[in-house]
N, C-alpha and C positions, 0 to 999 in steps of 0.2 A: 316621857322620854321622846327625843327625836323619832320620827317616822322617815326621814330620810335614807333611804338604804347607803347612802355614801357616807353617813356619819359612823363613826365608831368610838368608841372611848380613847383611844388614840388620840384622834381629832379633836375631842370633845376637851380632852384637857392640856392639849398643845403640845402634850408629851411627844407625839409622832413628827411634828413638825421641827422638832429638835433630833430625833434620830435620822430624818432626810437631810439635816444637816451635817451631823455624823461621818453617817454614810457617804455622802458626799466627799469628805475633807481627809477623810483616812481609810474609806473604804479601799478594798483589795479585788481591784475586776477581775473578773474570769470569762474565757468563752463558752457561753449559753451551750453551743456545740459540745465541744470536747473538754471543756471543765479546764484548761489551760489557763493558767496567770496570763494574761495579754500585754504585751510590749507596745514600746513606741517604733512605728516605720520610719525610715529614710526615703527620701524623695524618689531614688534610685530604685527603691524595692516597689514602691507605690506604681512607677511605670510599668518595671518589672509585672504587678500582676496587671494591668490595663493591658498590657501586647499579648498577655493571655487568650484573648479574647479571637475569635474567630479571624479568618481573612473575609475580608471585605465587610467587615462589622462597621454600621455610621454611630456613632456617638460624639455626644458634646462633653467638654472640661466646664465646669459651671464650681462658680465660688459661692458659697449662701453664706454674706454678707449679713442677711436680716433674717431670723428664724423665729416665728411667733410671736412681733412684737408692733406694739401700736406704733401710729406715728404716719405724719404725711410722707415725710422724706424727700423733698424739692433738693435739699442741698445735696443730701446725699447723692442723686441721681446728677445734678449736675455736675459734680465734682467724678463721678467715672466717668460723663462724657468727654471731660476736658483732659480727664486722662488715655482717652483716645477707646475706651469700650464702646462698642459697637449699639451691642442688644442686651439686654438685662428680662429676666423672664420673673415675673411679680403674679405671685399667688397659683403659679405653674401657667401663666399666656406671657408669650417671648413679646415684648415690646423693644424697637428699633428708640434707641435714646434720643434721635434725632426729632421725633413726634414727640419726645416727653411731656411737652407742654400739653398735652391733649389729658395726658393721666393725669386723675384727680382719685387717690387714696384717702380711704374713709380715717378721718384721727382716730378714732377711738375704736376701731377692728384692728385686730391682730394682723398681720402679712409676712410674707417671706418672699426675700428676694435674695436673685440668683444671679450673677454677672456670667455673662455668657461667654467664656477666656474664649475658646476657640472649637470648630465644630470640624471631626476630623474624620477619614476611613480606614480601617487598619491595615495597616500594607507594611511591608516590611521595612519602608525607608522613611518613617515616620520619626523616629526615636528620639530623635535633636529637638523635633518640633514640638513631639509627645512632653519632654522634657521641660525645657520652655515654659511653654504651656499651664503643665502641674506647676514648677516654682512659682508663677504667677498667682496662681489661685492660692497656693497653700499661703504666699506672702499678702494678699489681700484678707485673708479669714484668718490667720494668724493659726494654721495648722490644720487647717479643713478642706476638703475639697471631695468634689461631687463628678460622676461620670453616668451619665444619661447615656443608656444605650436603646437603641432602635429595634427592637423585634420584628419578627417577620411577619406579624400579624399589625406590624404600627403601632402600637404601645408601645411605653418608655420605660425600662427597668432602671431604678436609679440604686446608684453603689455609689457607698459611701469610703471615705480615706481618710485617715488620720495621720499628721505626725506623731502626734500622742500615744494613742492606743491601737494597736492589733493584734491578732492572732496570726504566729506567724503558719501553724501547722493548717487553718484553715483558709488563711487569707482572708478573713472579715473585720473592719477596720470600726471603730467604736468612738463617739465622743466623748471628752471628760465628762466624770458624770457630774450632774449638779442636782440641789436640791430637786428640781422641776422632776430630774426621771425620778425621783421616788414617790410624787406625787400620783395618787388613782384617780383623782380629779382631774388632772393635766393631762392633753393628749401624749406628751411628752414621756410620761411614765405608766398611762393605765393599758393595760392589755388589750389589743385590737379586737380580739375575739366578744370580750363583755363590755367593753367600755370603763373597765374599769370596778366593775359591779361587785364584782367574782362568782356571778352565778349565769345561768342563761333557762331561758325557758325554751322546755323541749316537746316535742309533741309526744300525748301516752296516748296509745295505743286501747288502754281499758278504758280511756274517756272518749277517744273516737266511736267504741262500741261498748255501751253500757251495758248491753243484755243482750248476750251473744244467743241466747233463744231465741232471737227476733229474725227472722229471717231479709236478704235486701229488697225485697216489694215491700217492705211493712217496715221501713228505714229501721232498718239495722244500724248504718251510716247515720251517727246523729250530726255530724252538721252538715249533711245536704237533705238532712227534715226538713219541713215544711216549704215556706214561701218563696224556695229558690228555685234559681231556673232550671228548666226539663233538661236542659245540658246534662247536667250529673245523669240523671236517671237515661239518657241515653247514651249514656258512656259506660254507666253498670250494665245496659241491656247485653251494650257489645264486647263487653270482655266476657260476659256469658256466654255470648253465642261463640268466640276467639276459645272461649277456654275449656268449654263443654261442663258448664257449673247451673245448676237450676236456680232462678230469683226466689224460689219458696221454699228453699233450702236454708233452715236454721243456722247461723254463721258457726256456731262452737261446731255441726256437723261438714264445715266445709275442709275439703284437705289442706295440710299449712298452708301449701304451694300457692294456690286460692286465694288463701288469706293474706298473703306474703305483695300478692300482685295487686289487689283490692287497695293494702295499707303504703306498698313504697313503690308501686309503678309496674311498668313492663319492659323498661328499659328502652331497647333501640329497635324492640318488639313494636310493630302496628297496630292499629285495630281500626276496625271500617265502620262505619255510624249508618244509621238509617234513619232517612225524616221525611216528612210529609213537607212542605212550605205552603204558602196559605193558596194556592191554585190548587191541592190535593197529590200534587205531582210527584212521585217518589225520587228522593236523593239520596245520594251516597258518597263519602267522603273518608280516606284514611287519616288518621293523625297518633301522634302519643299517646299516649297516658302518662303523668306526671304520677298519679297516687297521691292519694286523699291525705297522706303523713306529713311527704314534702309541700304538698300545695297549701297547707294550714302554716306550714315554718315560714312560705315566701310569701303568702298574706300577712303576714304578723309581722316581717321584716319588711317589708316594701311599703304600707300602705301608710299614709299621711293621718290618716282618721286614727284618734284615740277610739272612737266606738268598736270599727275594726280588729282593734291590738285588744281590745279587752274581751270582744267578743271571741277571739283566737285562744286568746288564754284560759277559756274555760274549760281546753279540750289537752290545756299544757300543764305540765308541773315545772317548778324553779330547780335546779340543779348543780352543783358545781360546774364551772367554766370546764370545758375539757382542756382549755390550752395553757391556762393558768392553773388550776385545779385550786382555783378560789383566792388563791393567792393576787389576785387585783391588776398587777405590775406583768410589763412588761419581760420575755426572757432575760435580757442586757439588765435589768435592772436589779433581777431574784439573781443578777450571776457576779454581783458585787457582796464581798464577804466582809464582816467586819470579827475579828477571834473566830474565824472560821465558821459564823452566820449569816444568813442574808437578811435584810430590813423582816421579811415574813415573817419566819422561824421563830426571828428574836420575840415579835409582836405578839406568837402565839400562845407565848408561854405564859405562867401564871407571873401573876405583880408583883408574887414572891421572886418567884424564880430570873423573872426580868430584873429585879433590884440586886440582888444574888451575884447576877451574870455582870451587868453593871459596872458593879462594884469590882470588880476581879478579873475586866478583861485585861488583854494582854497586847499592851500594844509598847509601841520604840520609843525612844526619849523623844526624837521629831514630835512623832503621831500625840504624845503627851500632852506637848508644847502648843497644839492646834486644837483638842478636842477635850481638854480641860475645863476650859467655865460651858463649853456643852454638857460634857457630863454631871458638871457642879446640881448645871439645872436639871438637867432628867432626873438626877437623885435624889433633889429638893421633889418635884412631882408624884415622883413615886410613891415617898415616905407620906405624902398628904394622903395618895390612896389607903396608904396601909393604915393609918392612922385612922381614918374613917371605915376601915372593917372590910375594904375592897378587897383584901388580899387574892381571892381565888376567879376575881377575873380578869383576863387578855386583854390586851390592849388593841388584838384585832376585833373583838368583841361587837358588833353591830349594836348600837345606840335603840335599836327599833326592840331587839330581843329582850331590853334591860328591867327590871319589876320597877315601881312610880317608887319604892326607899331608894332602890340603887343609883336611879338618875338622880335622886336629891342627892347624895351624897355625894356623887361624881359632882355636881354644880359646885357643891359647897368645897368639895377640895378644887376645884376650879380655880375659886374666887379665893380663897387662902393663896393658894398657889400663885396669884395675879401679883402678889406683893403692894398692894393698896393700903396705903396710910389714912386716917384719921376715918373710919369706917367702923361702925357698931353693928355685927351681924345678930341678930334678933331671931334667932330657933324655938319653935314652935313642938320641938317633942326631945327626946334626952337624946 
């Protein structure tokens, strides 16, 4: 069986990649928020919420023309200049079209470009201009349009518009969906939180301190054991001395409180160090404390080195996503229903029950007319699982978890399923 944590039976038999088509063509969005069916906006409302926005707010009107897709794009670039756009902003750096010649986009990397309609302040006499402005962009993207706003810290918050799709009770605005957001592979559709994964590795706490009889002189702390720097151990000195906690005190005997500040910090709490430097001179210095919990998450997150990441993970366990709760996908993309489920739901249920559901959803004569030879095929797929004895597993099902008969049998209904002519399969057991 696959070892790839992103594979699933799903995937594996192409089945999934017909449900993001689905989903796509007849799915029914809703707002992740408030569970609301989501509407298409008006130009007029779309300004409407932008004047929202604070007085004296700076943002830009930005059309994304190009979103994740390869390509050098000379004509394209040329062809806004002659239509008189100024600056166009490529992989989020504002480039002046006037130097275009200078830019050289890699063919075969992905990019996004953003035509930069107009860069405004919110005042109250803008509206005409505001106006304007939006028409342009939503007429250049064919329904889309982007409002970069400036914070007071200088980050960019970007809000997104739709003629298509909104929520009008929340005012958040949504793309049509397409195959891509249902993909956990594709940035476009996997959960920001896991990448997609649907799990996250979290720090335990029982693997920080394996043998809580051990007291912190005698590393209690097993990963500031051995051959690391005197750091740690002068940063345990000094929350002992900050906390009034003895270093040859057994950690199970220490109070939670203790415990609490040792494993996730001290917060906005100080604490003062003591060090000799090599003149013998006594120093002293206040700083944080991060705690040994969160400092192992942002080693594991931050560092470049696989040896790092694996070495981190021996003190973590794998978990469901908290944001997705394993579900892979994006909110916008678990908030599109197809008979009242989302891509997940459907995926989780047995082969049985997926062919069942299937067969019997409930959709309009339109939706019929669109998602017929899709469903022709998911129900040729499925019937191959069933047929080979799958009945009782998901299609959300991890490829990795599978026993070596079930991945054969998934292959073999695979290759049935490919509809391959003039082919002799040759089975080696009954």
């Amino acid at each position: 069986a696959s070892r790839n944590p992103r594979s699933t039976v799903g995937t594996v038999t192409e089945i999934y990649d017909y449900l993001r088509l689905l989903y796509a063509r007849v799915g029914r969005p809703h707002c992740p928020n408030c569970g609301r069916p989501v509407a298409r906006q008006t130009p007029q409302q779309i300004v409407d919420r932008v004047l929202d926005l604070p007085e004296g707010t700076r943002f830009s009107v930005l059309a994304p023309i190009v979103r994740g897709r390869k390509g050098e794009y000379e004509a394209l670039l040329d062809d806004l200049a002659r239509q008189g756009f100024a600056r166009v902003r490529v992989d989020g750096d504002t480039v002046e079209l006037s130097d275009r010649s200078a830019l050289k986009l890699a063919r075969y990397e992905q990019h996004t470009i953003e035509v930069v309609v107009d860069r405004l302040v919110r005042r109250s006499d803008i509206r005409q201009r505001l106006t304007e402005s939006m028409e342009t962009a939503l007429r250049l993207t064919e329904g889309i349009a982007e409002i970069a706003v400036v914070q007071e810290d200088g980050e960019e918050e970007l809000i997104t518009f739709s003629e298509h799709l909104a929520c009008t009770e929340c005012g958040l605005s949504f793309e049509e969906p397409a195959p891509r957001n249902f993909s956990f592979n594709s940035p476009y559709g996997a959960c920001p939180a896991c990448d997609g994964l649907g799990t996250q590795f979290e720090v335990d706490p029982a693997l920080v301190v394996p043998d809580p009889d051990r007291p912190l002189s005698e590393g209690a702390l097993a990963p500031w054991v051995g051959g690391r720097s005197r750091w740690f151990d002068r940063m345990v000195e000094a929350l002992a001395d900050e906390y009034g906690f003895d270093l040859d005190t057994p950690w199970r005997k220490l109070r939670k409180s203790e415990q609490k500040v040792l494993l996730y910090g001290a917060g906005n709490r100080t604490v003062t160090l003591r060090y000799r430097n090599r003149y013998g001179r006594q120093r002293t210095f206040t700083t944080h404390y991060e705690g040994i919990v969160p400092w192992l998450a942002r080693r594991h997150k931050e560092s470049d080195s696989d040896a790092v990441r694996d070495w981190a993970e021996t003190f973590m366990r794998e978990v469901p996503c908290a944001v997705c709760g394993g579900a892979r996908l994006k909110p916008e993309s678990l908030a599109v229903t197809v008979d009242g489920r989302n891509i997940f739901e459907l995926c989780s249920m047995s082969i049985t029950a997926i062919a069942d559901r299937v067969s019997s959803l409930e959709l309009s004569e339109r939706d019929h007319l669109i998602a017929d030879r899709v469903l022709r095929e998911v129900r040729a797929r499925l019937q191959f699982l069933l047929d080979v004895g799958l009945d009782y597993l998901s299609l959300a099902r991890a490829t990795a978890t599978l026993s070596g008969g079930e991945a054969q049998r998934i292959r073999l209904a695979s290759q049935i399923g490919s509809g391959l002519v003039g082919v002799l399969y040759v089975l080696d057991e009954p």
